[in-house]
N, C-alpha and C positions, 0 to 999 in steps of 0.2 A: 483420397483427394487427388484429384486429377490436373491439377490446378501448379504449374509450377513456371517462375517467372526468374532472370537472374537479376540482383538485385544491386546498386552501384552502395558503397561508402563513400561519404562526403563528409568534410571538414564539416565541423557543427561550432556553433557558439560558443563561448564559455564568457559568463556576464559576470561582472565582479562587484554588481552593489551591493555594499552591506546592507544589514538592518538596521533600520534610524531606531537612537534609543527613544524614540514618541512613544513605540508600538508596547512601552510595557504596559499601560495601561489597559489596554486592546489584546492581552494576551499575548507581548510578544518582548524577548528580550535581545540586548545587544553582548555579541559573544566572538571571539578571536577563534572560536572553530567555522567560520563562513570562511571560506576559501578565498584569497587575493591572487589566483594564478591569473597571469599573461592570460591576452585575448585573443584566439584563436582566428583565423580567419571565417567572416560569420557568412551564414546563409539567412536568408530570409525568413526568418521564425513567422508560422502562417497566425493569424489574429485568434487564434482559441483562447476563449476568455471564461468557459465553463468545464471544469476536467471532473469524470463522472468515473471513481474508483472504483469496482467491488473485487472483494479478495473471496475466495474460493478456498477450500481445504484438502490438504494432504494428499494430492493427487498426483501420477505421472503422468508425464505429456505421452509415452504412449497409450496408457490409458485414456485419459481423457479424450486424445484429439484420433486415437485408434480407429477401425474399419469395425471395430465390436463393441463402441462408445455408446453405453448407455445415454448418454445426453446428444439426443436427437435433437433439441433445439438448439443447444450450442453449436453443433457441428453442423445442422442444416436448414436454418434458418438466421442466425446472428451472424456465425462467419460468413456466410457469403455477401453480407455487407459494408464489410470492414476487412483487414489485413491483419494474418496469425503471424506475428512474430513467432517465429518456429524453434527461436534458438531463446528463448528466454530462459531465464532461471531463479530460485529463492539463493539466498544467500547464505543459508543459517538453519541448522535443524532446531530445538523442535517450531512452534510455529511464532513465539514469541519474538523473538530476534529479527522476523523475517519482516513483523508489522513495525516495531519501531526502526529500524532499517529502512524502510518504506516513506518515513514521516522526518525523520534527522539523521542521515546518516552512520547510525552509530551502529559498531561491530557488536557480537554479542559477550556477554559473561558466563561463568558456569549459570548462577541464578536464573538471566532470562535465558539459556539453553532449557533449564528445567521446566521451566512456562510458570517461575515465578511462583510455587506454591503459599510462601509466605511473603506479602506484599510488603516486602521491606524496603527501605530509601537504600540508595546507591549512594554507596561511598567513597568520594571520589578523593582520592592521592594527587594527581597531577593530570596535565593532559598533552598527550601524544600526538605527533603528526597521524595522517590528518586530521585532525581537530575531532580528536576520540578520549573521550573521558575515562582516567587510567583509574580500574577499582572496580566493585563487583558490590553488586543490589541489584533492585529494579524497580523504582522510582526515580529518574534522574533528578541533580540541584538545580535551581533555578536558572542555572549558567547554562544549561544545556540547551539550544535552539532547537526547535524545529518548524517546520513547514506551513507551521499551522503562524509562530512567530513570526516569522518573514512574510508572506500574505497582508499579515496586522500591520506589519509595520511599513506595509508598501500601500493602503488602502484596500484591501482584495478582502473578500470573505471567503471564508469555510465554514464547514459543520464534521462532524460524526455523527453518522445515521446509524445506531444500533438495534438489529430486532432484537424484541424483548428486553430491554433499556428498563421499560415502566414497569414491567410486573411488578417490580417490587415499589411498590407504593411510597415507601419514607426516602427512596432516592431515585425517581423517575428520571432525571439527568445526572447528568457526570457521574455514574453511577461508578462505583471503586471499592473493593476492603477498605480495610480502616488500616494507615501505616504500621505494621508490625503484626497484624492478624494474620490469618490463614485464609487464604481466598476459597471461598465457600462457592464460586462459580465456575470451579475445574469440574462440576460433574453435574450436566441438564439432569435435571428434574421438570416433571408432568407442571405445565403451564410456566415455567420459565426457563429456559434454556439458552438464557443469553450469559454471555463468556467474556471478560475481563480482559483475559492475555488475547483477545482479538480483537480491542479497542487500546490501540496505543497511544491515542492523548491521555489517557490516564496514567500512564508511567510519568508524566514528566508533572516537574512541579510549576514550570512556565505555566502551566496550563491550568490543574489545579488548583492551585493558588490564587487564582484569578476570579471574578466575577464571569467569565467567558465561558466557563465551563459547562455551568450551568443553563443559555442558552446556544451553546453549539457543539455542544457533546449531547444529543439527544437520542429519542427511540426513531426505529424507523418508523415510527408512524403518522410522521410529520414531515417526512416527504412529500408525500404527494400533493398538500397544500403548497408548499412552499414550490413547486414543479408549474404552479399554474399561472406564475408571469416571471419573467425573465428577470424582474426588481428584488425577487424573495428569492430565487436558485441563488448557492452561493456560488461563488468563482470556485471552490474547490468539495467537493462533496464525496466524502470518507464512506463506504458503506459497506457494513459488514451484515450478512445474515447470518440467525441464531445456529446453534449445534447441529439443527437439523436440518436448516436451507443450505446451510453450506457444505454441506458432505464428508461433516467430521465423523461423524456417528451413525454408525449401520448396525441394524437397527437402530431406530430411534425411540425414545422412554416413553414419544405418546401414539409408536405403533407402525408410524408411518416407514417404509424402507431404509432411506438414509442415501448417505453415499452418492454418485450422481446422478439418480435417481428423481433423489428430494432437491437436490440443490439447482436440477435442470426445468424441475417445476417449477422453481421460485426466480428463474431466469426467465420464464417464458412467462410470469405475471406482473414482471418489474421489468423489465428492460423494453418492452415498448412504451412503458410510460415514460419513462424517460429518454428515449429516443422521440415521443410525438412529443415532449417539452418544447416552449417557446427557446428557452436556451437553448437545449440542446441543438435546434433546428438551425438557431442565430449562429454558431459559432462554439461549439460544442464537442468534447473529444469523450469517450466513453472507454476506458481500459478495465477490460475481464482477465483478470488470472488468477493464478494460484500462489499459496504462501509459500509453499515447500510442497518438494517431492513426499514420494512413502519412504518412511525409511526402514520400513523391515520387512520380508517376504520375499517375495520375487520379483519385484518391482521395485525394490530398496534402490537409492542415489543420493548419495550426497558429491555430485559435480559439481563442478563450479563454470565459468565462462570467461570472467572478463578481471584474471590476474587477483583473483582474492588471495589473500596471504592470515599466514596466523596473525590477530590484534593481540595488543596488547594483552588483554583481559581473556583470551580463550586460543590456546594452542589450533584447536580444529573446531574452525568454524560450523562446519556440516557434521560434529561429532564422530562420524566414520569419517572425513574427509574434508575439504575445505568448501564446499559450497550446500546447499537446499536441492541441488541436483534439477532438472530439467522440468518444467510444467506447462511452458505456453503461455500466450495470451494474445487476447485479442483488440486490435485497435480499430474505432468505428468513428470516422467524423467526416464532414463534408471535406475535409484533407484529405483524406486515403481513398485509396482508391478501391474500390469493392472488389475482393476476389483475389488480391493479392499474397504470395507468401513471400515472407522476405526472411532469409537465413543470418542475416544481421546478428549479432549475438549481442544480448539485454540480460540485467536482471533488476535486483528490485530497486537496487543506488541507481540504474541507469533510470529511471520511473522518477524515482524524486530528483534528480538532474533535470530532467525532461520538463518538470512539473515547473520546478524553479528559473529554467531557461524563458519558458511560455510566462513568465509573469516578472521578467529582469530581475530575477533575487539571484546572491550569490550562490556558491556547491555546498552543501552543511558537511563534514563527514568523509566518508569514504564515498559521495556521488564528486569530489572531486578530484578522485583519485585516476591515474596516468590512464588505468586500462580501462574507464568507464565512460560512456559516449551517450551523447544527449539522441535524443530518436530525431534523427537528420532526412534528406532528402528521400532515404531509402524508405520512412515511414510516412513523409507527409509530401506531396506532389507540387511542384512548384507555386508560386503564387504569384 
């Protein structure tokens, strides 16, 4: 990449409205972990009122965004329409931690470091600044917020788009183990290879518990209908691809390559639909990255960026170290400016800060902790 800009820091936002207790009904609850810190001095938060997630797997930033990047449309066809946050990062080995980190700021435990083998409720002792549930599972209690609850509770919609959601016929939505069983979805098999611990509205019970789940925890295959007027896109749209699209698995069980490979095919079939979206076009922000680094081989990282510290619940957040180590991403909307790098340093609490900033909801977590910073001037172009 040949492409390099210097890029300014500016003071950013920080919005302190809670969540109205209305939103339980709507899948959202009222909780003393949404941040009350002092208001920064604000900048003009640009009107993006559709934010278009997809999480990526296991990958380093110099692998991925390298001179040897098998993902030829990410690196030469998507980026140059949007700005790589260069310095982004996951938070959390392995990839579990990194998704619910993503959605409620919450640090991880041994449990979800292990990616949650047996879907057990979190059992929660007390709760720690910032507003981190002290105790070890992976189901959070209904006290837990997240992003998905604030949205509810502020009018906004979401979904979870999962592929391969429906295979399994007796639970085509909100699809989850049963509390206390063995997650039977840590290992794709031939025609379903959708994966649990990379859908983290099901960890929580806000969510579950709800009639919500069941229409917005869905398969991806209900995208594309809902992409085709700006009334049915929800304000926030969760998307994860199965084992295969996403670059967990090389090989893959039904043959296919795997790795970025499969996952830059399944970017170069979905990401112009939803960039030619009437939302996306209206006001629309679209963030591509990765859950965590690799953590083993020669590309192994667990770095951090932006002041992680051990929680409560997990001495070393990145298992060798305190972060998910380095991955990228990329930001794409009529705000950014095409073509841009910005060395800014992000990771996945600075995303759900970001998210919560664009729609006036409070910091859930660790997104409103000292050293993490809402994507400011450097990412979005004046307005």
């Amino acid at each position: 990449m040949n492409i390099r800009r210097t890029v300014r820091i500016v003071a950013t936002v920080v919005l302190t409205i809670g969540v109205g207790a209305a939103a339980t009904a709507a899948g959202g609850v009222t909780s003393p972990a949404t941040s009350t810190a002092s208001v920064a001095p604000a900048w003009h938060v640009p009107p993006v009122r559709h934010v278009f997630v997809v999480n990526l797997e296991n990958k380093s930033y110099d692998v991925t965004f390298g001179a040897n990047s098998p993902a030829k449309y990410l690196n030469k066809s998507l980026l140059p329409k949007g700005q790589l946050l260069d310095n982004y990062y996951g938070v959390a080995h392995n990839s579990l931690p990194n998704y619910i980190a993503q959605i409620s700021g919450q640090g991880p435990d041994p449990q979800t470091q292990g990616d949650c083998q047996v879907f057990s409720d979190f059992r929660q002792a007390a709760t720690a600044a910032p507003g981190q549930a002290v105790g070890t599972g992976c189901v959070y209690p209904a006290g837990v917020p997240t992003v998905a609850n604030q949205l509810a509770g502020r009018g906004f919609t979401w979904k979870g788009y999962m592929e391969d959601m429906a295979t399994a016929t007796t639970q085509p939505t909100c699809r989850h183990p049963a509390i206390g069983s063995v997650d039977n979805t840590q290992t794709a098999r031939v025609g379903d290879q959708y994966a649990a611990r990379h859908n983290p509205f099901v960890y929580f019970h806000s969510i579950i518990d709800t009639p919500a789940c069941a229409t917005r925890v869905v398969d991806l295959s209900r995208l594309p209908g809902d992409l085709q007027k700006v009334s049915t896109t929800p304000n926030l749209s969760y998307i994860t691809p199965n084992l295969c699209d996403d670059g967990h698995d090389a090989p893959c069980v039904d043959g296919r390559p795997g790795g970025l490979i499969s996952s830059d095919a399944w970017l170069k079939l979905w990401i112009p639909r939803i960039l030619a979206s009437p939302a996306f076009r209206q006001d629309g922000l679209l963030i591509v990255t990765f859950d965590e680094a690799e953590l083993t081989g020669s590309n192994a990282d667990s770095s951090s960026c932006c002041g992680e510290v051990p929680g409560p619940n997990s001495p070393l957040p990145g298992i060798t170290g305190l972060g998910g180590g380095r991955v990228g991403a990329i930001a794409v909307s009529r705000w950014t400016r095409p073509g841009r790098i910005n060395a800014t340093a992000y990771n996945h609490y600075a995303l759900l800060r970001s998210i919560e900033d664009l729609f006036g909801a409070g910091h859930l977590g660790y997104a409103s902790s000292a050293g993490v910073r809402s994507f400011g001037h450097d990412v979005f172009d004046a307005t």
